[in-house]
Structures are given as structure tokens and as C-alpha cells.
C-alpha positions, 0 to 999 in steps of 0.5 A, a space after each residue: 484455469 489461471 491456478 492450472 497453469 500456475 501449477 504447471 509453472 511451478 511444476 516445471 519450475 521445481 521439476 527442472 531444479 530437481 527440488 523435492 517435498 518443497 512444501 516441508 521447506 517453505 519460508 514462512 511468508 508475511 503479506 502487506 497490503 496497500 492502501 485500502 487494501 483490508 478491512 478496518 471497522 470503527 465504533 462511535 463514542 459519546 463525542 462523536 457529533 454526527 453531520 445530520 438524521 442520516 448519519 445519526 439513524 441510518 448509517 451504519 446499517 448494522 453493527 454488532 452488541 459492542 457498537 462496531 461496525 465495517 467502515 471499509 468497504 461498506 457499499 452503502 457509502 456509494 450513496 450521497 447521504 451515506 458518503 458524507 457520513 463515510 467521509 466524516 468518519 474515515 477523516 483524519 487530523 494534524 494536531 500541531 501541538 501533539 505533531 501526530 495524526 489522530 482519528 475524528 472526533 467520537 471516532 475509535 478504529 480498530 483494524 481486524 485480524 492482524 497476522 492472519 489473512 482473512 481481511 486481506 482476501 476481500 474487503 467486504 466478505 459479503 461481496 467477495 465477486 466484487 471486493 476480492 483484493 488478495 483472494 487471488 494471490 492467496 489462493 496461489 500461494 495455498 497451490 504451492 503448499 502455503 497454509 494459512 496461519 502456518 507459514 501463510 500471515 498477513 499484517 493489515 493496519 490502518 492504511 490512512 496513517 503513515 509514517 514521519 521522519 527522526 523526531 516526530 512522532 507516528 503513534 499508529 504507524 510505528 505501532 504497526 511495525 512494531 506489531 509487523 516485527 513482533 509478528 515476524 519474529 513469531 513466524 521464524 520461531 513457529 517455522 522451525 527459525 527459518 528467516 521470513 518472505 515478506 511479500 507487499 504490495 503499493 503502499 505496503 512496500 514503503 513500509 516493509 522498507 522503513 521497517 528494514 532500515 529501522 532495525 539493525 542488520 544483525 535482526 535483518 540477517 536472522 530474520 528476513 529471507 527476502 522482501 518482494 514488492 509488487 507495484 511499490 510507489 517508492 517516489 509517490 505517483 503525479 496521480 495523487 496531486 490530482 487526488 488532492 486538487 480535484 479529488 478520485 472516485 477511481 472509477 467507482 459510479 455515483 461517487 462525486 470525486 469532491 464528496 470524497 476530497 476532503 478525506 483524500 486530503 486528510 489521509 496521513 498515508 496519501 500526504 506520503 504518496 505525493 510525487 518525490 523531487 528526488 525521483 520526479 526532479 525540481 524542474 518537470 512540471 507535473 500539474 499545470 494551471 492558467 497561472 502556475 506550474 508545479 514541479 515535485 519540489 512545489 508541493 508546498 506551494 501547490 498544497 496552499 493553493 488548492 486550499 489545503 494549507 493545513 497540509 504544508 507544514 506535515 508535509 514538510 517537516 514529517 513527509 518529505 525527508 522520508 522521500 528524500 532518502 531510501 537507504 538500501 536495507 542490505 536483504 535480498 529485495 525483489 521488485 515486480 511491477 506493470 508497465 505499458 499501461 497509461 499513466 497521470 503524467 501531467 494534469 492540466 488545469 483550466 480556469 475552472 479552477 481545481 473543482 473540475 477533473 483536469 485534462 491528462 496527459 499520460 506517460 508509462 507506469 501501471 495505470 496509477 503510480 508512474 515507471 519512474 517511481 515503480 524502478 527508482 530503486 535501480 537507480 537509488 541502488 545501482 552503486 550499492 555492491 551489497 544490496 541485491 535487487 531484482 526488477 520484473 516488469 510485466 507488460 500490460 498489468 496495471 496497480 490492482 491487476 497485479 493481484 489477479 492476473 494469471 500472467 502477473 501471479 505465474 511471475 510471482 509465484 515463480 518468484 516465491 518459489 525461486 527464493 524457497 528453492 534457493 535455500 534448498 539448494 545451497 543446503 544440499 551443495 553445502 
């Protein structure tokens, strides 16, 4: 029912705009996941020391004659043994000598598939009822004539990297967006040179933007037509501290929010998820213990007291100038996001200490990353007469819902097909 009303929408849509054979006319469109949001495998090597019998015999349950195996989403990680492994596997760590993130020891990752769309739909291809990530979206965009690996990508990566500021170097991240942008480039030129859609969501968003301002206007001119970011964390989510003081099992069952802290707090991505102080200002206090209070500008303070002091110095010297500036890229931006859905605002600690999930007091955002964060580019923006922004909010759609909801992929489409419409337009009045 939800790909019937889509039709229809789309179908009055192009109807009343006297569009025709829009199919033949589509902009090649590039889809960029969020964080988890597609499938990663991992191989072990000779230094990989395991953390005891099971990880050693039992975990993974399979893997193929090279020794590669699904590291996300594999459901056995649900169970406690098989999550220590998990956790142990998926770690990241900060080489201050090399100033770069690097995968766990005896640990090599690779991410499937990259520029089609096939580790996107789910995360587990095994479980699609209970995995599907972009399936939905997909089969939307496939309803208005997109075609998979034809004017239809998408440009997975290893959402546990991130990325740093001048100066410092991001061997994964910058990797990504080099293959981002080749990619780009392959699917203008195999669509007659037609500039490209780039459609994220979350994480993705930050960076499709980085990607924009780290390339000359001269390429953004040729090859991008416009960029649609669904639910983009552009100033990070209060959510996230509570990530790292206590851990989140995000409502999965059986998962110990502390089994998983420690991974959480490795994740190079998630340190890029941390409340910004331009946006969440220096004086609003976020978390709240017995003993001190943490505004955005005391995440420094606040990474030493939770017991991750490792964090400090990535955070300061590769993270936080990214959060510091957002420069308009000067291409047609869109932003589609929820709101009215209860949202972390301020965390609450007892004496228990940070071992214990604190009381919430929740604000408006989707459910995950706050309304401050999700419109900031109204106001970074508001003042910059050439960079067109659009801003769609949807009333009641949470962070992941976005991707199914009938009401959420009716606007998206909508959207898609506006800016498919609009070239068209401006050909025929030419």
C-alpha cells in the first residue's frame, strides 16, 4: 500500500507539471548510508589474539575459503560470549604517533559492494524482515524509474572512521571520498554527463558535506545537481554523550549497554557525533552528575571523567574544528528530517556513577539527534544569497523511520522527483 500511494503521489506530481517520459530524464542519484547502516566483513590474521575458547572455535560461525566473514550485522553478537568477540573485533584505535585511527590488531575489514546498492537494502541479507535499512527507499526510487546500477548507486564505507581537520590525516575517511568522488564521476559520464543526485542519510550527510567543500566549485558545477540529506546530525546529538558515559544498546534485547561501551567509545565516527558548541552553545548544560555539569564546550572534561582520556586529544585537535565550521558548498542542498519525536536533551547522573543508564529529560529532534542539530543549517546558512537550502520537516517520523515510513518516502520522492522535473523544465522553456 505504501508503493501505491507513492505511485499516485508522483503521478499527480508529474501529471500537474505536464512532465513527460521522466524515466529516460533521471539524474543518476548516489545514496550514503549512516552509521551502521551497511554491511562490513572482517578476516583475521596471524596477530589477531582472541579474548578466550569462544572467540577462538565458535565466533565467527562461518566464513568463506579466504577466511572472510560478516562482522555487521551477524545476530549471533546478541549473546554475551559472541558479543565480547564482536566488541573486541569491530575496536578501533588512536595511534598518536601516526595521528590516524587503525582497525584492532590481527583485524583486516573490508566494506562489500561499494557503488552498488546491495549492502544498503539490509544489513543482514539472511534477515531481511528484521535488517532492511534501505530496502524501502529503494524500492521507492525503482517505482519512479531508477534502476539499480544504472542511474541507481550506493557508497557504503566503514562507518566506524571518520574524518579530521587540515593537517591531520584520515587514511579510511579520505579514502572514502576519494572513491565517493571517482564514483560520482563514473555515474555523470555512464548518464550521458548528467550532474548527480546525492541522496544520505545521518552520518552520511557530514560526509557528502566535506566532500562538497573539499572540492572546487568548478567540479561541484559539473558534477553534482543536488544533495538531499535525510536526518543529518550536523551539530552531533546529546544522545551520543550517553553513548559514551554508560554505553546503548538502542533497544536491541539481551545486549549489556556496558559489553558494547567500549567499542562505542573507540568508534572514530561516533567522537564526530559529539554535541558541537556552536550549535548546542558553551553555557546549556547537557549531562548532569552529583558533582558537575557538562555543556558541549566541556566534552574534553567530560571524555577524562567518564574514563576515556584516550579520547581527549582526537577529539580536540581532529574533531572539533570539523564541528566548528560548516561552509555552505554553494549546490542546491535539501534537508528532510522528523520532528515531535522525544529526544535525549539532558542526561541526569546519580551517584551511582556513569556504570548506570541516567534519567532523561527529553526535548524535540526524531528520536536520536536533537531539532537544533537536525535545522542548523537554516541558521549557519540564512545569510549566504547563494546557497539555496530547502528544510522539510515531518511531524512524528523518527531517525530510522525516515527510511520507511509511507508519509516520509512520499516527501522524498516528491523531492527526487521535483529536482528530476526541474531540468526538464528549464530545457523546455530554454
Amino acid at each position: 500500500m505504501c508503493g501505491l500511494s507513492i505511485k499516485l503521489a508522483i503521478l499527480l506530481f508529474t501529471t500537474m507539471l505536464c512532465i513527460c517520459k521522466a524515466t529516460s530524464n533521471l539524474h543518476p542519484l548516489i545514496l550514503v548510508p549512516g552509521s551502521g547502516g551497511n554491511q562490513l566483513e572482517a578476516r583475521l590474521t596471524s596477530g589477531y589474539k582472541p579474548l578466550g575458547l569462544f572467540c577462538k572455535r565458535w565466533y565467527p560461525i562461518s566464513k568463506d575459503k579466504e577466511g572472510w566473514f560478516r562482522l555487521w550485522f551477524d545476530p549471533s553478537v546478541l549473546l554475551a560470549p559472541f558479543t565480547k568477540c564482536f566488541n573486541q573485533r569491530m575496536m578501533l584505535y588512536y595511534d598518536p604517533d601516526l595521528d590516524d585511527y587503525r582497525n584492532a590488531p590481527g583485524v583486516e575489514t573490508r566494506v562489500p559492494g561499494f557503488g552498488s546498492t546491495e549492502s544498503l537494502l539490509y544489513l543482514n541479507p539472511n534477515l531481511k524482515q528484521l535488517t532492511a535499512y534501505m530496502a524501502p527507499l529503494v524500492d521507492s526510487l525503482e517505482e519512479i524509474g531508477y534502476v539499480s546500477g544504472e542511474t541507481l548507486f550506493g557508497a557504503p564505507y566503514d562507518f566506524r572512521y571518520g574524518l579530521a581537520a587540515d593537517g591531520h590525516p584520515s587514511h579510511v575517511g579520505t579514502k572514502f571520498l576519494e572513491d565517493l568522488k571517482d564514483l560520482i564521476e563514473k555515474a555523470s559520464a555512464s548518464n550521458g554527463g548528467k550532474p548527480v543526485i546525492l541522496l544520505s542519510h545521518s552520518l552520511g550527510g557530514l560526509y557528502v558535506l566535506q566532500l562538497l567543500n573539499r572540492n572546487p566549485p568548478s567540479w561541484r558545477q559539473r558534477f553534482i545537481k543536488h544533495f538531499v540529506a535525510l536526518s543529518a546530525p550536523w551539530g552531533g546529538t546529546v544522545q551520543e554523550m550517553l553513548t559514551f558515559a554508560s554505553g546503548s544498546s538502542f533497544g536491541v534485547p539481551l545486549v549489556d549497554p556496558l559489553l558494547v561501551r567500549g567499542e562505542q567509545r573507540s568508534s572514530e565516527s561516533n567522537l564526530w557525533l559529539m554535541p558541537s558548541p556552536k550549535l548546542f552553545g558553551p553555557e546549556k548544560a547537557l549531562l548532569i552528575t552529583p558533582n558537575q555539569a557538562y555543556s558541549a564546550l566541556d566534552i574534553p572534561q567530560f571524555l577524562n571523567d567518564i574514563g576515556f582520556p584516550e579520547g581527549v586529544i582526537p577529539y580536540k585537535s581532529r574533531i572539533l574544528p570539523l564541528t566548528e565550521a560548516l561552509p555552505a558548498p554553494n549546490v542546491s542542498v535539501t534537508c528532510i528530517f522528523g520532528t515531535g519525536v522525544k529526544t535525549p536533551e539532558t542526561l541526569l547522573y546519580g551517584k551511582a556513577g556513569f556504570d548506570e543508564q541516567p534519567e532523561v529529560v527529553y526535548g524535540d529532534g526524531d528520536g536520536t539527534v536533537n531539532l537544533v542539530s537536525l535545522s542548523a543549517l537554516e541558521s549557519l546558512w540564512n545569510s549566504d544569497k547563494g546557497q539555496p537550502l530547502k528544510v522539510i520537516g515531518i511531524t512524528g517520523i523518527s531517525h530510522t523511520s525516515i527510511l520507511e515510513d509511507c508519509a516520509a518516502l512520499e516527501k522524498i520522492i516528491a523531492e527526487i522527483s521535483s529536482i528530476n522535473s526541474e531540468a526538464q523544465i528549464n530545457i523546455s522553456f530554454v
